[in-house]
N, CA and C of each residue as an Amber inpcrd file, in Angstrom:
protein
   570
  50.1970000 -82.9320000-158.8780000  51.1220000 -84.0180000-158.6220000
  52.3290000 -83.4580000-157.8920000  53.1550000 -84.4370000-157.1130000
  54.3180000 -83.5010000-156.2530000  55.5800000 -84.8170000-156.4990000
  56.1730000 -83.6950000-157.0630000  57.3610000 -83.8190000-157.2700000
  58.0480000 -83.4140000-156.6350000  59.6320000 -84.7950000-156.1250000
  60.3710000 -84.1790000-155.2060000  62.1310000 -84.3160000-156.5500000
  62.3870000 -83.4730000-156.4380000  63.9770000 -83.6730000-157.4990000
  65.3880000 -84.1370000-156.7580000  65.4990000 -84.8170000-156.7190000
  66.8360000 -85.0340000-156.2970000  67.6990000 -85.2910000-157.2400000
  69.0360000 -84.6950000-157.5270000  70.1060000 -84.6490000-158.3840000
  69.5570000 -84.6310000-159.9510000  68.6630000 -83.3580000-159.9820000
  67.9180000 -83.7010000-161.1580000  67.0350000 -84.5720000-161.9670000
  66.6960000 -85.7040000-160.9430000  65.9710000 -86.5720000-161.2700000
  64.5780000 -86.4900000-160.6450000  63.3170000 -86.2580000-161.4420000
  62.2410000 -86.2820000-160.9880000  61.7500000 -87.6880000-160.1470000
  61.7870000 -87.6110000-158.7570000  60.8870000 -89.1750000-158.5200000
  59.7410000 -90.0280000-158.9010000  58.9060000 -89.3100000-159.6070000
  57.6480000 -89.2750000-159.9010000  58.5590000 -90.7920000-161.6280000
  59.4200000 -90.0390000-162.3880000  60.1120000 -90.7620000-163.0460000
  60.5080000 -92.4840000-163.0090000  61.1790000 -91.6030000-161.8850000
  61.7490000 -93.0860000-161.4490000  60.6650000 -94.4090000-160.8850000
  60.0480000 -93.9700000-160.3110000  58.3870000 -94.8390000-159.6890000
  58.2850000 -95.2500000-161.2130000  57.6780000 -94.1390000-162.3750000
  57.4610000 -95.3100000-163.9600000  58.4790000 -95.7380000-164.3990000
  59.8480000 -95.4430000-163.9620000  60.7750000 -96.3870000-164.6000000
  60.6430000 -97.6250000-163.9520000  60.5640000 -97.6400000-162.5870000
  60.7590000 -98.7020000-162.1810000  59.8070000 -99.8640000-162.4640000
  58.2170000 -99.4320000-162.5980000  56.7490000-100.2700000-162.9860000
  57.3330000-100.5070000-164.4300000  58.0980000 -99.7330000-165.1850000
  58.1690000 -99.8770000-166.5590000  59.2470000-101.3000000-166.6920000
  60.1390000-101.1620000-165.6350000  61.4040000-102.3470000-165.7100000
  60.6790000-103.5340000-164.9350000  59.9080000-103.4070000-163.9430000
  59.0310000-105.0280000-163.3160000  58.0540000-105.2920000-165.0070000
  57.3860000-104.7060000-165.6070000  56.4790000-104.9000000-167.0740000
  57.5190000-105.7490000-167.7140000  58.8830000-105.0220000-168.1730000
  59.4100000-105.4570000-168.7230000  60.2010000-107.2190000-168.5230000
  60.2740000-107.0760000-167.4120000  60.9230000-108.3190000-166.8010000
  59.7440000-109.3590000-166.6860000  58.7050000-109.3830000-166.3370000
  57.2290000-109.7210000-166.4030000  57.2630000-110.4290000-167.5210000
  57.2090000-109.4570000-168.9050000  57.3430000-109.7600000-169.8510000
  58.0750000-111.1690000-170.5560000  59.7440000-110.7220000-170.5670000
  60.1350000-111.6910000-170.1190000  60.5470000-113.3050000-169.4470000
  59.7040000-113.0830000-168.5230000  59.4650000-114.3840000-167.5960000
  58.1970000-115.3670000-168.2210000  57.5440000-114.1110000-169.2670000
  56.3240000-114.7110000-169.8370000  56.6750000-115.4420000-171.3860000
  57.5040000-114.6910000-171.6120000  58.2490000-115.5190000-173.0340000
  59.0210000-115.9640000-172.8920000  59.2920000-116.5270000-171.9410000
  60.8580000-118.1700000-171.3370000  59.4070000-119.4390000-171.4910000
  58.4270000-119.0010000-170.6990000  57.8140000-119.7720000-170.1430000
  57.2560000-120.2190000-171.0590000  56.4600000-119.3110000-171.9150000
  55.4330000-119.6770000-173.1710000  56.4690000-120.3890000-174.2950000
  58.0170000-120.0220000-174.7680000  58.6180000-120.6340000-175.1310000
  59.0610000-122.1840000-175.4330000  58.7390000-122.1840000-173.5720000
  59.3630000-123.5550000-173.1030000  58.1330000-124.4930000-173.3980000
  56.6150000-123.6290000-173.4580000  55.2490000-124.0070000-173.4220000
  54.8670000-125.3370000-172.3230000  55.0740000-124.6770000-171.2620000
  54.7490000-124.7190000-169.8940000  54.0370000-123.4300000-169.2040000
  52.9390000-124.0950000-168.7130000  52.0440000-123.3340000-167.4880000
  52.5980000-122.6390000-166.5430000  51.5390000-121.5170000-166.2140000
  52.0690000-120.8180000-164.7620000  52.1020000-122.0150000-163.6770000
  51.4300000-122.6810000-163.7910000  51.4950000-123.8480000-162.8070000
  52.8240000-124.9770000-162.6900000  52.8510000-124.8970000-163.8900000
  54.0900000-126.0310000-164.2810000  55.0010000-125.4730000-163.7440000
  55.1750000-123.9760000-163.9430000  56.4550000-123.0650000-163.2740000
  56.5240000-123.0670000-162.2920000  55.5450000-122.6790000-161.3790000
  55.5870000-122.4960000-159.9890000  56.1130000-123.7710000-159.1730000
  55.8470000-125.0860000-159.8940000  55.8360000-126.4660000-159.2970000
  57.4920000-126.4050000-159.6460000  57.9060000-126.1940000-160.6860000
  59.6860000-126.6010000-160.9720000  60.4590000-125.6430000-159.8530000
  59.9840000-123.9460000-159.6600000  60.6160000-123.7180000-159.2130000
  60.5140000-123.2830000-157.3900000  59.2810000-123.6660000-157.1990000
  58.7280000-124.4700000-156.1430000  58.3680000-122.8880000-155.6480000
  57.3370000-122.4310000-156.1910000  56.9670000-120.6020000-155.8070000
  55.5010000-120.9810000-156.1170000  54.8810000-120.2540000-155.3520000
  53.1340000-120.1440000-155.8970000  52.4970000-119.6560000-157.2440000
  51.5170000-120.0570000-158.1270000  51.7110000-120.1080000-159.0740000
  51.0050000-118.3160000-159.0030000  50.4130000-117.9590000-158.3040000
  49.4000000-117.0670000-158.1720000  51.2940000-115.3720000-158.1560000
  52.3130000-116.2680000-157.4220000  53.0030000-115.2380000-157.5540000
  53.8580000-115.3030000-159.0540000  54.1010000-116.1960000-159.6990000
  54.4010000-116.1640000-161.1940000  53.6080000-115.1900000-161.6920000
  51.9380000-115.5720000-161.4740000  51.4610000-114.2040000-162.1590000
  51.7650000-113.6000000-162.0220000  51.6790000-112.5790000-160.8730000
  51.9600000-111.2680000-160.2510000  53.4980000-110.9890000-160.9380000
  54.3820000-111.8770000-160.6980000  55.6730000-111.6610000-162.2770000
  55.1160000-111.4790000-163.0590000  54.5400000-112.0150000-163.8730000
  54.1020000-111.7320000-165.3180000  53.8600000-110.8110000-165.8170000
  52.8260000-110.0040000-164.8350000  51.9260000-108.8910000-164.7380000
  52.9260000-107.8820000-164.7080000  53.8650000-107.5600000-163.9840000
  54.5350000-106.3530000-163.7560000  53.8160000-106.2120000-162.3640000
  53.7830000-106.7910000-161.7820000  53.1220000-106.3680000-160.0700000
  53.8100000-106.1090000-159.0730000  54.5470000-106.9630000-159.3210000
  55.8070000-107.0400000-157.9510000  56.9300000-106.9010000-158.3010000
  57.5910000-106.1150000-157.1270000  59.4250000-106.3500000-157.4260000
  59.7150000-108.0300000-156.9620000  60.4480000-108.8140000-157.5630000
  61.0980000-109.8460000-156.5450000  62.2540000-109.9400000-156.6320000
  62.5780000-110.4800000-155.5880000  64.2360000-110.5870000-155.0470000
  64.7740000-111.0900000-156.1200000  66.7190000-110.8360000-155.6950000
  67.4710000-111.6100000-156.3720000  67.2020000-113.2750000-156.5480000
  67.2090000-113.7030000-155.4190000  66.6770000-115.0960000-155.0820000
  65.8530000-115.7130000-155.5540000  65.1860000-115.2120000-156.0190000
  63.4570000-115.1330000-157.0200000  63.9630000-115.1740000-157.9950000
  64.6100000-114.7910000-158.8050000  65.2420000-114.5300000-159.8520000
  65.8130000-115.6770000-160.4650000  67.2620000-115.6500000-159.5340000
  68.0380000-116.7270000-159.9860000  66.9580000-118.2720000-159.6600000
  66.2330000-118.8440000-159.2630000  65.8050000-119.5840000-158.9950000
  64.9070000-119.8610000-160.1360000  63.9380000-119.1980000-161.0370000
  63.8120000-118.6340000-162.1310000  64.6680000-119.1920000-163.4530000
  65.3370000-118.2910000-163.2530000  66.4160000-118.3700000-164.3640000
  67.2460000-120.0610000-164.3970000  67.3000000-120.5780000-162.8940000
  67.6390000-121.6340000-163.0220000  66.9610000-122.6910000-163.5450000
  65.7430000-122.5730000-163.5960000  64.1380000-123.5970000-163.7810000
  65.1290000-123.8530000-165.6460000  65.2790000-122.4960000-165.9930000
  65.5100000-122.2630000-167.9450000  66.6310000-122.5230000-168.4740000
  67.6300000-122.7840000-167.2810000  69.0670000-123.2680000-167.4630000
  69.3570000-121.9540000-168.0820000  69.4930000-120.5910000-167.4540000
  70.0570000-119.4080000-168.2290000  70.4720000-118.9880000-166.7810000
  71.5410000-117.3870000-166.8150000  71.8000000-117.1800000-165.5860000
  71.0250000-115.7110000-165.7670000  70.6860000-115.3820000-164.4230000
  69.6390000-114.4710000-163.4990000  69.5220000-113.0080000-164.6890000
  70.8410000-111.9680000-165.2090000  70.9240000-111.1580000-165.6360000
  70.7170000-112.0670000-167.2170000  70.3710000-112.5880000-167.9160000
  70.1960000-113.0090000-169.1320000  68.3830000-113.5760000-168.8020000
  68.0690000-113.8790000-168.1050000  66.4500000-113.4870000-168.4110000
  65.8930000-112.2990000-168.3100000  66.5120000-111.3820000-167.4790000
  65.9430000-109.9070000-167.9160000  67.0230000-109.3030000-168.9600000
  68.0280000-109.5220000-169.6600000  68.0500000-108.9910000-170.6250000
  67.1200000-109.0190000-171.7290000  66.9170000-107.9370000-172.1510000
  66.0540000-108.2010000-173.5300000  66.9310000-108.0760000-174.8690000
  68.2480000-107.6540000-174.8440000  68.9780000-108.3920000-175.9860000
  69.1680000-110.0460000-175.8360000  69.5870000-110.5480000-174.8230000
  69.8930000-112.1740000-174.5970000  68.9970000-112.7540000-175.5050000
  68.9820000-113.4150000-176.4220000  68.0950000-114.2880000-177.1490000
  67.3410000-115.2790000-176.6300000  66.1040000-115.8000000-176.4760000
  65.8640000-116.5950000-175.6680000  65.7740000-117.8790000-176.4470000
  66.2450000-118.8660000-175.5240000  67.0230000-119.8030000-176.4370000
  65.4350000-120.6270000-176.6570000  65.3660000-121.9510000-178.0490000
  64.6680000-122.3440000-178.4650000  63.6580000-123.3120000-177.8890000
  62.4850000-124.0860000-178.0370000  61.5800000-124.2950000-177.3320000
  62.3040000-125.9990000-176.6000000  63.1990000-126.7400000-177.7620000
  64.1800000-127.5530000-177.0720000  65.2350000-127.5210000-176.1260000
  65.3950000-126.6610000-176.1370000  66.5950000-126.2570000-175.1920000
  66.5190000-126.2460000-173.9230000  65.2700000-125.2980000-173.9920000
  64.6380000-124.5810000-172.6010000  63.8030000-125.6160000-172.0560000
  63.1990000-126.8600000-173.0240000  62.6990000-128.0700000-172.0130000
  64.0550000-128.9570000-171.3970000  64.8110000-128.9370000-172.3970000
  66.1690000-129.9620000-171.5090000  67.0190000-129.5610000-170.5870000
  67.0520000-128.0590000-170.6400000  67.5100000-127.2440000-169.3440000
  66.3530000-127.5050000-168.2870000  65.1660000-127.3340000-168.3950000
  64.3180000-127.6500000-167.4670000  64.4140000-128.8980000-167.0880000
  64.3850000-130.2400000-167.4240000  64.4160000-131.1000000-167.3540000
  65.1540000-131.6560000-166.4170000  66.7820000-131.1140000-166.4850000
  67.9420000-131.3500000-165.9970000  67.5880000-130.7640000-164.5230000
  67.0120000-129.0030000-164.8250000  66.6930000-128.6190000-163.2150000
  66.1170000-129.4090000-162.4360000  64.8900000-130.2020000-162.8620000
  63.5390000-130.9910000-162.1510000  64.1720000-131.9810000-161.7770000
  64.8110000-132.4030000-162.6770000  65.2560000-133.9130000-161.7240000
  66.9670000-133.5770000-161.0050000  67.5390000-132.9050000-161.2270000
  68.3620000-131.7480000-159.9350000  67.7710000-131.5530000-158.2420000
  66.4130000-131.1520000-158.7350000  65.4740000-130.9630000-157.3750000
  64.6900000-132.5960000-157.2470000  65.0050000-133.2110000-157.8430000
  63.3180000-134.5860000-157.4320000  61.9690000-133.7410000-157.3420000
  62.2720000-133.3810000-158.8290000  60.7710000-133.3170000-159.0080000
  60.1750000-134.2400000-160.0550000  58.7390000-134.5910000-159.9850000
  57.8980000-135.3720000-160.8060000  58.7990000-134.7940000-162.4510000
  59.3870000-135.8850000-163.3190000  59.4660000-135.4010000-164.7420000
  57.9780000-135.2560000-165.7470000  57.0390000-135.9770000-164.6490000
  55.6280000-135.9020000-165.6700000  55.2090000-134.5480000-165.2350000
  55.6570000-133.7360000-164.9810000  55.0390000-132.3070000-164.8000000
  55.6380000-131.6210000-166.2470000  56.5470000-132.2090000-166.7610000
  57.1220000-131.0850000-167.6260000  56.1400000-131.8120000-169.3070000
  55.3180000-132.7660000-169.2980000  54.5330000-133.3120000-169.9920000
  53.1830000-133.0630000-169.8370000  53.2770000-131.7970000-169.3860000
  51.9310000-131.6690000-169.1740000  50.8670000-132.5300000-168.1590000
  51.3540000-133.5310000-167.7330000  50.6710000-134.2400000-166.7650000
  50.8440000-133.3960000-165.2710000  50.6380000-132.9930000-165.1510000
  50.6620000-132.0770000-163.7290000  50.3790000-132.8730000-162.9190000
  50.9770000-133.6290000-161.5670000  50.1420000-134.0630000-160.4700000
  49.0420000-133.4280000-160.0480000  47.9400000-134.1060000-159.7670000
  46.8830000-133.3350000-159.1140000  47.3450000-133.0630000-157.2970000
  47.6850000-132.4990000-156.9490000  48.2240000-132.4010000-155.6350000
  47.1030000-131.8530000-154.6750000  45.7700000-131.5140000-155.5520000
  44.9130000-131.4840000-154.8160000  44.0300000-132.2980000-154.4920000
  43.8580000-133.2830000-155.0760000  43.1690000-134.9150000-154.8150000
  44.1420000-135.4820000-154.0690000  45.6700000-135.4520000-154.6300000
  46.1180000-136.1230000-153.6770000  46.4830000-135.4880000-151.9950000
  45.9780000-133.8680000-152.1460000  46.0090000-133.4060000-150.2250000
  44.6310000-133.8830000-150.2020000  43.7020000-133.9050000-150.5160000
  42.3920000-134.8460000-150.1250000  42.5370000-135.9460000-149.5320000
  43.0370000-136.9320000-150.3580000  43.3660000-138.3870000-149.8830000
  44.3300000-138.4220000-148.8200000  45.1880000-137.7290000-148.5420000
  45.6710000-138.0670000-147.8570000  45.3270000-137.4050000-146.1240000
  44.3640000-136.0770000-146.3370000  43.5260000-135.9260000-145.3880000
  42.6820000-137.2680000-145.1880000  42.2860000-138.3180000-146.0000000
  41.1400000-139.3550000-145.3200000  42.2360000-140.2930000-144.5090000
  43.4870000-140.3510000-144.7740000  44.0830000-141.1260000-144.2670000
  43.8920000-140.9800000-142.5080000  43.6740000-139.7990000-141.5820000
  43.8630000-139.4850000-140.5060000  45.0290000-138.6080000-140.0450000
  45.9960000-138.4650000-141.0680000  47.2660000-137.9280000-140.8200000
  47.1690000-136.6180000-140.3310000  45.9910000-135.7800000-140.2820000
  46.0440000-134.2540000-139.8480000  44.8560000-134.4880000-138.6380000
  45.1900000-135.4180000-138.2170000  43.8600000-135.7120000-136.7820000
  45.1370000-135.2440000-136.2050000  45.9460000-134.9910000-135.8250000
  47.7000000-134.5220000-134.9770000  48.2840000-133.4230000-135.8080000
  48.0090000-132.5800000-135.0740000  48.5950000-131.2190000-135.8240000
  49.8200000-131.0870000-136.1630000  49.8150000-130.9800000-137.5970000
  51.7530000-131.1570000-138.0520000  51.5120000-129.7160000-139.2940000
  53.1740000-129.6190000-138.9690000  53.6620000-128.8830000-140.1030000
  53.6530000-128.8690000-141.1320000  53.6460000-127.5530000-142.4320000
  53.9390000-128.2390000-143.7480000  54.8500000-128.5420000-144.1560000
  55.8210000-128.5200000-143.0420000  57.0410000-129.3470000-144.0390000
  57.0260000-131.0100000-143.6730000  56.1490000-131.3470000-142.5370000
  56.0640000-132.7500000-141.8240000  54.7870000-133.2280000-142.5570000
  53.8110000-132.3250000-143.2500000  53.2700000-132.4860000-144.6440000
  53.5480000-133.0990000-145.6330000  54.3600000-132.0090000-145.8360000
  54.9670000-132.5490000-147.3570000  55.8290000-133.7330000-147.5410000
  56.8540000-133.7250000-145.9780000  57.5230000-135.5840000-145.9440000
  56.4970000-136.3750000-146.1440000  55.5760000-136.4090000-145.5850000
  54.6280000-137.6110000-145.3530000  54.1510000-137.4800000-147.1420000
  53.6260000-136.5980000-147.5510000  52.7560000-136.4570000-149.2710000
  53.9070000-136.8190000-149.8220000  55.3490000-137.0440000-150.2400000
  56.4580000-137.1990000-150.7940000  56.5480000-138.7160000-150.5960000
  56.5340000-139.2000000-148.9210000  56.5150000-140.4040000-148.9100000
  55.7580000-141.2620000-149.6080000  54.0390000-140.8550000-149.5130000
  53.0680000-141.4380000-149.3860000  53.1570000-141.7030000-151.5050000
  53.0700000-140.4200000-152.2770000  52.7910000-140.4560000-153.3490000
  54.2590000-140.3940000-154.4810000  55.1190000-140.1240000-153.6190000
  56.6980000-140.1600000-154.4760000  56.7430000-139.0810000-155.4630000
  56.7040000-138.2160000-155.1920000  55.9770000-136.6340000-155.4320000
  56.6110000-135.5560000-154.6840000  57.8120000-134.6780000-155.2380000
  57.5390000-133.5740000-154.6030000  56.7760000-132.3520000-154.3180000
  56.5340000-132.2050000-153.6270000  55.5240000-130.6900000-152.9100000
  56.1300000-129.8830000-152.2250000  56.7630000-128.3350000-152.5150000
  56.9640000-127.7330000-151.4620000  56.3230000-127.3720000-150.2960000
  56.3650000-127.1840000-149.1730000  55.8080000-126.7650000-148.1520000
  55.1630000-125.3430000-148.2530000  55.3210000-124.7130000-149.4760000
  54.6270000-123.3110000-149.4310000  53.5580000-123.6050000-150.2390000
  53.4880000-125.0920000-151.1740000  52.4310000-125.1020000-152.1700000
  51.3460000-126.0400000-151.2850000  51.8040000-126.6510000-149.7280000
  51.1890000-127.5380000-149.1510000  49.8380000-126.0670000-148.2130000
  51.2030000-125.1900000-148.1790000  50.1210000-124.3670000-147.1060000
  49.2590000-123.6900000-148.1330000  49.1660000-123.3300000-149.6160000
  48.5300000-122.5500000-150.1940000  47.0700000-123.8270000-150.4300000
  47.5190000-124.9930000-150.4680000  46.1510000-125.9640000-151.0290000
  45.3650000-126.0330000-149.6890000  46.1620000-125.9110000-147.9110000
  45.2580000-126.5220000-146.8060000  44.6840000-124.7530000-146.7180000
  45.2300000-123.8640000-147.3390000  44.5360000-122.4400000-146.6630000
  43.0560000-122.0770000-147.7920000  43.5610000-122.3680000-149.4260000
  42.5760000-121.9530000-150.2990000  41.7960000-123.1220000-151.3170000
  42.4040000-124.7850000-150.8230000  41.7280000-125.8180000-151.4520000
  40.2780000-125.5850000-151.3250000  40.0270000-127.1260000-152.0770000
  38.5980000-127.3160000-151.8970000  38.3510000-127.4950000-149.9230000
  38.8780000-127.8810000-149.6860000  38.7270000-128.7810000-148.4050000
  38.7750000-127.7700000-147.2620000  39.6820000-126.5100000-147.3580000
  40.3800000-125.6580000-146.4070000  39.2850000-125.0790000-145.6750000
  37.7400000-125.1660000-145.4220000  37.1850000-124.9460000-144.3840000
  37.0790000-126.1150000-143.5390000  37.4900000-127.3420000-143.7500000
  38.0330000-128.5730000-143.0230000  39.2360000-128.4160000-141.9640000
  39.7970000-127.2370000-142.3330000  41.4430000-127.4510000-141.9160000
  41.3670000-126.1590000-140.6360000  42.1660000-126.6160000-139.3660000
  42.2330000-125.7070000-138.2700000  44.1980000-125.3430000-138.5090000
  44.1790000-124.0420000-138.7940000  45.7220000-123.0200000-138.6710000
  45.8820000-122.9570000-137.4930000  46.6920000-123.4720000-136.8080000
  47.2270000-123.7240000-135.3470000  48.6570000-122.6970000-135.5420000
  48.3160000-121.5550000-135.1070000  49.6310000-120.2090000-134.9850000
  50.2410000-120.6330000-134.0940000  51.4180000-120.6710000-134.2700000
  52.4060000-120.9520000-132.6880000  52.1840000-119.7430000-131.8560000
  52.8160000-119.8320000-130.7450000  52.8830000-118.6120000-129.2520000
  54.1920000-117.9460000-129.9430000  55.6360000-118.4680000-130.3910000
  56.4160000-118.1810000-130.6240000  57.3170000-118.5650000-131.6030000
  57.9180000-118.7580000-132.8910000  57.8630000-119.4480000-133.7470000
  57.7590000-118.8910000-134.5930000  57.6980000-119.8590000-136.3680000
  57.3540000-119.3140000-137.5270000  56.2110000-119.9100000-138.2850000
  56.7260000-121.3960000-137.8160000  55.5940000-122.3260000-138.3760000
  54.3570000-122.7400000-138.0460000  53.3520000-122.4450000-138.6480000
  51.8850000-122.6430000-138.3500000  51.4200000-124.1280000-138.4060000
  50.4510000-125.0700000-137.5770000  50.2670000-126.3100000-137.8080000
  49.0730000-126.3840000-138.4050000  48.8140000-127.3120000-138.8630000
  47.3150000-127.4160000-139.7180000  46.8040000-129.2100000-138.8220000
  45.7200000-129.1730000-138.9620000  44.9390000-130.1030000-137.9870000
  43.6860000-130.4290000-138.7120000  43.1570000-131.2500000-139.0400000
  41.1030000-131.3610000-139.4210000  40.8610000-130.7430000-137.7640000
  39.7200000-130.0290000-138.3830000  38.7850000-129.7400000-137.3080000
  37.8950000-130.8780000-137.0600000  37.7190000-130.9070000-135.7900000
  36.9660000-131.8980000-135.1650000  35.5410000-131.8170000-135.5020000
């Protein structure tokens, strides 16, 4: 193994401190949630992140940003450095739904998500593919206006591109890359 020391500190260290502090925070994010007894899904939808990257929190997989964080922490009505504390107490399974509560409808989001009723947002990107609306290649954020309009439902635009790239349907769907740009269009294939 190779070790490099700087100021007495083995790096090799610091790499498991650091996997040891994402575990820990992981951790964490997993007992707000299970607390609040809400889904990785339910989470991802309040705080409008993919649910597949909540896991990867959970897990200890990834570093994520500050931004990630507080956004997080905001879903639980706690602030950013009090969900990774592990002295902070995590407050009780009422609390943490009426702090949530307050966030969701803060953002216009569905309150039947926090009841366990989850929108199906994948029947409803189905249906609204039969409508014709992706015969004209649009954005997911010109997506998600139209699915918001159509069903009175919010959807972020990152949870619109994860259902047209890995839904049921997404060998239906043509990724139109811009020449220059950020945003990709989605279209039915002909």
């Amino acid at each position: 193994m190779y070790l490099k020391i700087i100021n007495n500190v083995q790096l090799a260290d610091v790499a498991e401190n650091d996997k040891s502090a994402l575990k820990e925070y992981g951790k964490r994010v997993r007992t707000f949630r299970k607390e609040a007894n809400i889904s990785q899904e339910a989470l991802a939808t309040f705080a409008q992140l993919y649910q597949s990257y909540i896991a990867s929190i959970e897990k200890g997989d990834i570093n994520i940003g500050i931004l990630a964080q507080e956004t997080l922490s905001n879903t639980f009505g706690v602030k950013h450095y009090q969900l990774s504390d592990p002295d902070f107490p995590i407050p009780p399974k009422n609390v943490l739904r009426e702090n949530i509560r307050r966030y969701i409808a803060s953002k216009n989001i569905d309150p039947a998500c926090l009841k366990d009723k989850m929108p199906n947002h994948v029947r409803h990107m189905n249906d609204l593919l039969k409508t014709g609306f992706l015969n004209e290649a649009r954005t997911s954020k010109q997506i998600a206006e139209k699915y918001k309009n159509e069903y009175e439902l919010e959807i972020s635009p990152t949870r619109i591109t994860e259902i047209l790239r890995k839904g049921p349907g997404s060998n239906n769907i043509e990724i139109i890359r811009p020449l220059n740009g950020k945003q990709n269009k989605y279209k039915l294939k002909q």
